[in-house]
N, C-alpha and C positions, 0 to 999 in steps of 0.2 A: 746301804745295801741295794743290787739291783734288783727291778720288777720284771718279771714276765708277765707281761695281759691284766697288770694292778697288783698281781699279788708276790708277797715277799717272798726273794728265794729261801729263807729262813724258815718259813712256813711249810716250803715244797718239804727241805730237808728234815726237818723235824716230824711230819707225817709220814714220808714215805722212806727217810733212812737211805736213800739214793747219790742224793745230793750233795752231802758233806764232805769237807775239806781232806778228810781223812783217808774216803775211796778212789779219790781225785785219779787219773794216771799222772804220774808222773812226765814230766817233759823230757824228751833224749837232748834236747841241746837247750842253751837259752834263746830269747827273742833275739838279744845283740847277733848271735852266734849263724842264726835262722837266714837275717838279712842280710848280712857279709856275705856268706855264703850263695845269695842270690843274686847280691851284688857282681858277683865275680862271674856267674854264670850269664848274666846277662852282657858282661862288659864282653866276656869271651864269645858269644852268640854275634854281635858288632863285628866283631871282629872276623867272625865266617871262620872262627875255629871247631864250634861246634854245632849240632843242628838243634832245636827246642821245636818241638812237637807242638802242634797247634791242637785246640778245642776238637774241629773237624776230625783232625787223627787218633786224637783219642777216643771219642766217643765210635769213632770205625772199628779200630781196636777192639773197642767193647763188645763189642756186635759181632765182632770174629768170636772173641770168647764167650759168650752166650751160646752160639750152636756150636 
């Protein structure tokens, strides 16, 4: 089982009812499904088919929509 800071996550979930496998969300795709997926965006970005937004732009972005 994993630790957070030594303590078991078993422990988190059984105190505080949060954490269990039960409330989980659900995934919309698989992991396989996730990386293909980013595969092809990045081979098409190579390729100067599409544009991929950098860190810098996003976080401007962000900062538009705050004010």
């Amino acid at each position: 089982m994993r630790k957070i800071g030594g303590v078991n996550m078993n422990t988190i979930a059984r105190f505080t009812g949060k954490l269990t496998k039960e409330k989980t969300a659900k995934r919309y795709c698989s992991i396989c499904e996730s990386l293909k997926a980013s595969l092809k965006e990045v081979k098409l970005h190579k390729e100067g088919k599409i544009h991929l937004d950098t860190w810098d732009d996003f976080l401007e972005e962000l900062k538009k929509d705050e004010e």
